[in-house]
NUKETOR-778577 format. One record per atom (N, C-alpha, C, CB): x, y, z; residue in one letter. Coordinates in steps of 0.05 Angstrom, whole numbers, plus 5000, padded with zeros to 4 digits. Glycine has a CB too. Layout:
REM NUKETOR-778577
XYZa
...
***
This chain:
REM NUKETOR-778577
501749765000x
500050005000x
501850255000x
498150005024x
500950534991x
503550724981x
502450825014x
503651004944x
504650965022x
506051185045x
503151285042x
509451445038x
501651315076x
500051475085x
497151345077x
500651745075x
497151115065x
495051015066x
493150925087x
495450865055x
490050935090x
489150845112x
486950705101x
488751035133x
487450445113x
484750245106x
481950325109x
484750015124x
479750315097x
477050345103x
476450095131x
475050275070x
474250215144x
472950015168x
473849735159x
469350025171x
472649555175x
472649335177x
469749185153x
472549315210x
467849345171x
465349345155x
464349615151x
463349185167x
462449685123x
461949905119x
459449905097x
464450025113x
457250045103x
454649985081x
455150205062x
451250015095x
454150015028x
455150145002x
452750044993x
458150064985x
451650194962x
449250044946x
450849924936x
447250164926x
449249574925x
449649474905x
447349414888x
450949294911x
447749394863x
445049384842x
444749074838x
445449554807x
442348964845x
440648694837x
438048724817x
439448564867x
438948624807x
436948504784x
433748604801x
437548064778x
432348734784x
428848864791x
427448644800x
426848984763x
426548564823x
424348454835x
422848294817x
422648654846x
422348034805x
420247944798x
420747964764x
417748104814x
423248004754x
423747984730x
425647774731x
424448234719x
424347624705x
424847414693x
426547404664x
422547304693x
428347174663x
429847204634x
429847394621x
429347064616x
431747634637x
431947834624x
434747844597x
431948024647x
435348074589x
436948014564x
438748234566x
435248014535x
441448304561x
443448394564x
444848354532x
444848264590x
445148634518x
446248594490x
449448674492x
444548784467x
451348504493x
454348494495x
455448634467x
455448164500x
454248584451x
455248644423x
453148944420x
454648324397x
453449054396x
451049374396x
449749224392x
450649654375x
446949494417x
443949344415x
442549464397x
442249334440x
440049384394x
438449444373x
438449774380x
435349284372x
438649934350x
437250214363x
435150284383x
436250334345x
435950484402x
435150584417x
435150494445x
433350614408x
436450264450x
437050144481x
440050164487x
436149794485x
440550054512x
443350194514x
443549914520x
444450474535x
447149904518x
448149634521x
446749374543x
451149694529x
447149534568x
445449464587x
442549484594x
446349544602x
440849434591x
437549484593x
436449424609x
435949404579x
438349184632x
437249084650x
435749224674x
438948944656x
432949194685x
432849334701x
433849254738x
430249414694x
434349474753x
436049424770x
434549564794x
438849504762x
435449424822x
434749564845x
435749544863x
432949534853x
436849844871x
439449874895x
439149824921x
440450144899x
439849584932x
440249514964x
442649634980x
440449214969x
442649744999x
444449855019x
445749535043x
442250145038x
446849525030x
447849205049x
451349275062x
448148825017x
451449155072x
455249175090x
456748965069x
455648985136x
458649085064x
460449055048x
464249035066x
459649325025x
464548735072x
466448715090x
470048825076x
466048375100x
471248935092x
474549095072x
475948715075x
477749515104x
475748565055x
477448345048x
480148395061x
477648325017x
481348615060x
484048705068x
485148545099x
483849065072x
482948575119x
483248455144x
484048215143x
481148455157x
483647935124x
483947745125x
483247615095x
482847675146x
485147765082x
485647705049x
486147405050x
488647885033x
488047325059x
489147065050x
487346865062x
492147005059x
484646875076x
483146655079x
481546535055x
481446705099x
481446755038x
478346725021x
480546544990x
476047185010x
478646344986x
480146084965x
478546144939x
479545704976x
479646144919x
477746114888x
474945844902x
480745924850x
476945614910x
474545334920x
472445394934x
475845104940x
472945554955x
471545614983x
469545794977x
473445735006x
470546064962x
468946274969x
468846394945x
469746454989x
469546314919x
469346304890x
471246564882x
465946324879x
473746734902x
474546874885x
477846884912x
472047174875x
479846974902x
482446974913x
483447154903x
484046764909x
484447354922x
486947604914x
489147454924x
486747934930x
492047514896x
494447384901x
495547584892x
495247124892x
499047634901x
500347724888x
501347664865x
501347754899x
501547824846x
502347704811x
502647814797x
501047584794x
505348084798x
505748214782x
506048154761x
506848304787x
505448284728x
505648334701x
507648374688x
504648484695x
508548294667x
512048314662x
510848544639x
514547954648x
507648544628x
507648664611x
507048924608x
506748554600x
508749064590x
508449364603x
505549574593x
511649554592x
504649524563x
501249674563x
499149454566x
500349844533x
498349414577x
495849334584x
493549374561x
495249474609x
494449564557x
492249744528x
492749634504x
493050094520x
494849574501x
495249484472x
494849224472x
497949524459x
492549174451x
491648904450x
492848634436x
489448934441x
494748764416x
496448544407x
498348444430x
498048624382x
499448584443x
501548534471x
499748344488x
502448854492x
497448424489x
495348194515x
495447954501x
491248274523x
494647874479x
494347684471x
496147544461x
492947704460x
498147604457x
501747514445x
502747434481x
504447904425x
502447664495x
504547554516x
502947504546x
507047804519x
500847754542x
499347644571x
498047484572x
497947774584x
496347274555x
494947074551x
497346914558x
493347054524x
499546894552x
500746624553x
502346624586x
503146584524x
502346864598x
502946954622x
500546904644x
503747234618x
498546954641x
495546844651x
495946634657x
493046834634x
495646434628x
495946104632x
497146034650x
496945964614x
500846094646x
501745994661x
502046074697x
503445964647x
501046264699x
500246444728x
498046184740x
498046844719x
496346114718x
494145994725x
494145744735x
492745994708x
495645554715x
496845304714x
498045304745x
499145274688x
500845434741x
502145404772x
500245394802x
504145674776x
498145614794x
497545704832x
494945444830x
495846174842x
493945444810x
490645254809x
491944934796x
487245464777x
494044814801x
495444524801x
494144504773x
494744264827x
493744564753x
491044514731x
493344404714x
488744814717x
492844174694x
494344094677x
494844294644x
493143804675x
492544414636x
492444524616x
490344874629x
491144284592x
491545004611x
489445344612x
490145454585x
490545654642x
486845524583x
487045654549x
486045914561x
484745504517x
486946174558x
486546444554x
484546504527x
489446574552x
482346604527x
479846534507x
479246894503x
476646304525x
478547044522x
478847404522x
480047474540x
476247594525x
479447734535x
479847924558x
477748164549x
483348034560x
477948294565x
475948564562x
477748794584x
471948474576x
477249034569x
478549284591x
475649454596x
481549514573x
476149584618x
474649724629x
475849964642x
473349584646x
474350234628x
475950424632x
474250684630x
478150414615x
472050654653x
470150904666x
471151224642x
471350974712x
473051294643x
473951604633x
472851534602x
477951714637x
473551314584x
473751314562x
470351144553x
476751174554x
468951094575x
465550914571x
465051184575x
463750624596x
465851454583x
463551714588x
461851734565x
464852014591x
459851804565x
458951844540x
457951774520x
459651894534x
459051544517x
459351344495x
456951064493x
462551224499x
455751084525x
453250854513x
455150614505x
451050984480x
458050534517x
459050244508x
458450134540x
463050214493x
459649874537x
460649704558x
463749754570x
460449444548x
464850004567x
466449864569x
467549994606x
468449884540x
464850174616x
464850244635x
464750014660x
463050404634x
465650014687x
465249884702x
462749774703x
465949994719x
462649524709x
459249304705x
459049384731x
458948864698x
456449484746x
454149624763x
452349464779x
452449774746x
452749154763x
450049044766x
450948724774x
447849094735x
450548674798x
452548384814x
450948124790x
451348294865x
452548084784x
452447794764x
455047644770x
452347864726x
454447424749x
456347224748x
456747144714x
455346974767x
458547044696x
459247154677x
458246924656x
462147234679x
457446744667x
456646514658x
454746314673x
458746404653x
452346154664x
450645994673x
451545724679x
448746004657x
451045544693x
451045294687x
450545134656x
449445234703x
448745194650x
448345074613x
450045164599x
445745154594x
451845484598x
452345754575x
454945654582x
451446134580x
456145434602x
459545454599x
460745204587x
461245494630x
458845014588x
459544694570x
458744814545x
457444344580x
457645044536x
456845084512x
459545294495x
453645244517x
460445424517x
462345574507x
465445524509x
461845794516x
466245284522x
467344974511x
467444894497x
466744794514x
465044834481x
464344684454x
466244924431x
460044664447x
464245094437x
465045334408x
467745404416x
462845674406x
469245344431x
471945444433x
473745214429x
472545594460x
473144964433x
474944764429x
473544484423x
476744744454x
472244604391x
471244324385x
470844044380x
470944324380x
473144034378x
474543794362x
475043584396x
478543934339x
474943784415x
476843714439x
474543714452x
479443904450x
471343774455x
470143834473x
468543664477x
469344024472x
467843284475x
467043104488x
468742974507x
466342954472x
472643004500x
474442904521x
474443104538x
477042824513x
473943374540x
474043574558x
472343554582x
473543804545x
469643474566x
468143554580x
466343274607x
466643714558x
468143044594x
467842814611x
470442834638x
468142514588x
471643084643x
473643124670x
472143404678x
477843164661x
473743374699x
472543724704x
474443914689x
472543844740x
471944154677x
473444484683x
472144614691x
474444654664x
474644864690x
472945124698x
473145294685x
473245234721x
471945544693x
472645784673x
473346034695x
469545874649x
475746064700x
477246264714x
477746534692x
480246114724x
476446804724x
477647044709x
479647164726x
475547264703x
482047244712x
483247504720x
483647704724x
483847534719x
482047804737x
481548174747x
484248254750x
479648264781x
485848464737x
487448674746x
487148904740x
489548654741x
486849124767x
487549414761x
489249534738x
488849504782x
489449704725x
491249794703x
493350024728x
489049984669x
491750154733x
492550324762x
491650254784x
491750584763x
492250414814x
490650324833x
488250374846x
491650324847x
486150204844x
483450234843x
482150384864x
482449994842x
481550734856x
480950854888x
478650944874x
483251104907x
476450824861x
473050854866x
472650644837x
471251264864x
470350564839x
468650314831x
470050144836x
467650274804x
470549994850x
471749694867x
469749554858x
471949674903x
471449304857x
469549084851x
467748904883x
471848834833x
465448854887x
465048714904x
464148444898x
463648824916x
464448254911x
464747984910x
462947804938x
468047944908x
460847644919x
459547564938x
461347164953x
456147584920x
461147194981x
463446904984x
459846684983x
466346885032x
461146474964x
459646274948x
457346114968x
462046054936x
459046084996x
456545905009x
454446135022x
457745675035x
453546355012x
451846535020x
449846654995x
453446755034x
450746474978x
448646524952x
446946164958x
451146594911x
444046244951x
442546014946x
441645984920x
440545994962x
441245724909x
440145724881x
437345914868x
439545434879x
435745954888x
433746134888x
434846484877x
432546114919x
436646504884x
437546724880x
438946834851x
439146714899x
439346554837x
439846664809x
437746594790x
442346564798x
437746864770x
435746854747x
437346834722x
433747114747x
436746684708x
438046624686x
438146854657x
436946364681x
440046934652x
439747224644x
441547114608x
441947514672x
440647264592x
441047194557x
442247434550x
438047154536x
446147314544x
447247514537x
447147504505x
449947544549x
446947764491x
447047784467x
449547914451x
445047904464x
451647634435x
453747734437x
452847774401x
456547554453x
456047854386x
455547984357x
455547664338x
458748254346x
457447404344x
455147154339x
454546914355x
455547034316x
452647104380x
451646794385x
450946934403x
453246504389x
449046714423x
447446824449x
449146644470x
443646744448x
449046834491x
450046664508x
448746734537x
453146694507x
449746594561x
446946644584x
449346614600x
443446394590x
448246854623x
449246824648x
447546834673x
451047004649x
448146914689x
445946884722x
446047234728x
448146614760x
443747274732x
443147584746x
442547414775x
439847834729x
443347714796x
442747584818x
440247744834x
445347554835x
438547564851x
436647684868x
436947764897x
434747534869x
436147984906x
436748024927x
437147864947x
435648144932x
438347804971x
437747714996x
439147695023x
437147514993x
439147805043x
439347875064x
442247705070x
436747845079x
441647445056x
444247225066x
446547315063x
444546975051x
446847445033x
449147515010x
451647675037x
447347804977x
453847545026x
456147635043x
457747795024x
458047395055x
458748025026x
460148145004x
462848225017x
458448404990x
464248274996x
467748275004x
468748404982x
469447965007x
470948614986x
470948794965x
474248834973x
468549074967x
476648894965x
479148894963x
479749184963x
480048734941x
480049354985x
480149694969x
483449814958x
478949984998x
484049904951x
485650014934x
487949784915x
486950244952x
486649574913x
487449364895x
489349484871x
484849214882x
491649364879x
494249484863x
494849324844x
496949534878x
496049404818x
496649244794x
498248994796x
498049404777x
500449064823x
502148764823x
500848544830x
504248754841x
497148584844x
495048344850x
493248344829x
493448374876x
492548024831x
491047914814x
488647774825x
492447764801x
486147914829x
483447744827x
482147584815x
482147814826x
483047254822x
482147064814x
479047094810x
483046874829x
477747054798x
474247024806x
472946774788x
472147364795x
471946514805x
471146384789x
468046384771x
471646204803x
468246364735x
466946364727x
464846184729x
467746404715x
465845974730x
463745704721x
466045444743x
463745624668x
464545194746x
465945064757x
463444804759x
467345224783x
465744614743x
464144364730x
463244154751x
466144204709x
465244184771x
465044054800x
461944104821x
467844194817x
462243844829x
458943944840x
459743724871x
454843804811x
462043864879x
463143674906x
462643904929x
467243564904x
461644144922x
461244324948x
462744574938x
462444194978x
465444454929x
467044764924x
464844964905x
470544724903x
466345184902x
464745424897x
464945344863x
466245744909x
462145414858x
461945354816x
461745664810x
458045144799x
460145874818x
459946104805x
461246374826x
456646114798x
462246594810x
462546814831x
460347064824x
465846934831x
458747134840x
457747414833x
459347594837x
455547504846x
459147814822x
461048004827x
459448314808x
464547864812x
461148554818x
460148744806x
460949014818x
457548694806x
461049154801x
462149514814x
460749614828x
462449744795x
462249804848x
460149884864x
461450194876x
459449614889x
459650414892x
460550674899x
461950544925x
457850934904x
464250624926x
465150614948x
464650804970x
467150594944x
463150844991x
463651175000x
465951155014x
461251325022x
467851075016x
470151255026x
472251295010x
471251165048x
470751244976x
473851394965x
473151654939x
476251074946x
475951754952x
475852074956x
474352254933x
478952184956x
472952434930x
471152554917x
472952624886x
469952814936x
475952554889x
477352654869x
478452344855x
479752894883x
477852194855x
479451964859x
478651994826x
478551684882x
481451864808x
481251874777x
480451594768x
484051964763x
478551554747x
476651374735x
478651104749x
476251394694x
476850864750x
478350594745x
478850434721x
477450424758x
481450314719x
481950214691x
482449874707x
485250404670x
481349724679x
482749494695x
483149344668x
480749324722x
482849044672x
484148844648x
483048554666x
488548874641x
481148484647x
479748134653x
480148024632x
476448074659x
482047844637x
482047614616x
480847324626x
485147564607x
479347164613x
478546994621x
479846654610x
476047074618x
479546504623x
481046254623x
479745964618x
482146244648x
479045754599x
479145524613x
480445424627x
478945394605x
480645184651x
481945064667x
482144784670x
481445144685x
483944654657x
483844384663x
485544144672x
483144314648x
483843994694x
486043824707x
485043594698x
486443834739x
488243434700x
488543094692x
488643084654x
484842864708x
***
């Protein structure tokens, strides 16, 4: 943490946005939406819930346990921005980041996406901080996006387990829209609605989430570039460990009224062991 930093509380109440009361299979257009809707359409409703500073006891929370892990893992690569560099060197830097800490025999790097509040002003894209606690993929939408990514390979794949791991990193250090993160055994199946993303070819579905009192949230504050937020996407295993992570941006109130946009970098992963 830089000179003069001071941690937020322990616990501290923030809105987070859940999916509107009593709406069903709603639809989210990833790719441009039809004229006149904005990328996001989903409708949303702000709960005031406690949101615990992860910082106190970072190293308890497991990708298995609680569906998401901050590690240290600095980047050898120097723009983040330039997208031929992510995909030439940080995709193959991911993998093997991935491989080592998650024992996994094979990891394919499949995207990434940047997010960068100053440059979504205006613009009606995605490419602003996501607002709205989801999870990035369904149960049905990740053996499906398996298939379309590794076809030839995706009946032997899909008779072992995988997963689908993301890598959250800051571009800078994150002092407003933090990500919050719900820990896995405090979500119930009741709680997700199955939501239809609309990409440029193909549809794909993820889980919006519903309110509820249970939901534990955990949020990392001024998350620095040399860490890496594991967050699990999908998870084929049905032994207890954690299969999905909700997650989503949120106002922090304690950071500072001046604080400059957040940038970050998610690349996402298959994962596979044996």
């Amino acid at each position: 943490m830089p000179d003069g930093y001071v941690s937020p509380p322990l616990l501290q109440t923030a809105p987070l946005n859940y999916l509107r009361a009593g709406t069903e299979r709603p639809t989210r257009h990833v790719a441009t939406p039809p004229p006149g809707l904005p990328v996001d359409a989903i409708e949303v409703e702000t709960h005031e819930v406690l949101v615990e500073n992860g910082r106190f006891r970072q190293h308890e929370f497991t990708l298995d346990r609680h569906g998401f892990e901050l590690i240290e893992a600095p980047t050898r690569v120097a723009d983040l921005h330039d997208a031929a560099a992510v995909r030439r060197d940080y995709y193959a830097e991911v993998e093997g980041l991935l491989r080592a800490h998650l024992g996994a025999s094979r990891v394919v790097a499949f995207d990434h996406e940047i997010r960068d509040a100053a440059r979504a002003v205006g613009e009606g894209t995605s490419h602003g901080p996501a607002r709205r606690m989801h999870s990035d993929h369904s149960y049905a939408a990740a053996p499906r996006r398996l298939r379309d990514l590794l076809p030839e390979e995706a009946d032997r794949l899909l008779a072992g387990r995988f997963a689908i791991v993301n890598l959250w990193r800051p571009i800078k250090p994150v002092q407003e829209s933090p990500l919050a993160l719900a820990e896995w055994p405090s979500i119930a199946e009741e709680d997700l609605v199955p939501t239809s993303t609309v990409h440029a070819d193909r549809v794909g579905e993820a889980f919006s989430l519903r309110h509820s009192p249970r939901h534990a949230w955990v949020y990392f504050p001024h998350q620095l570039p040399s860490e890496a937020l594991l967050i699990k996407g999908y998870d084929s295993a049905t032994d207890g460990r954690a299969r999905l992570s909700f997650h989503g941006a949120f106002d922090d109130p304690s950071s500072p009224p001046d604080a400059p946009p957040r940038e970050s970098i998610e690349v996402r992963a298959l994962v596979f062991w044996g």
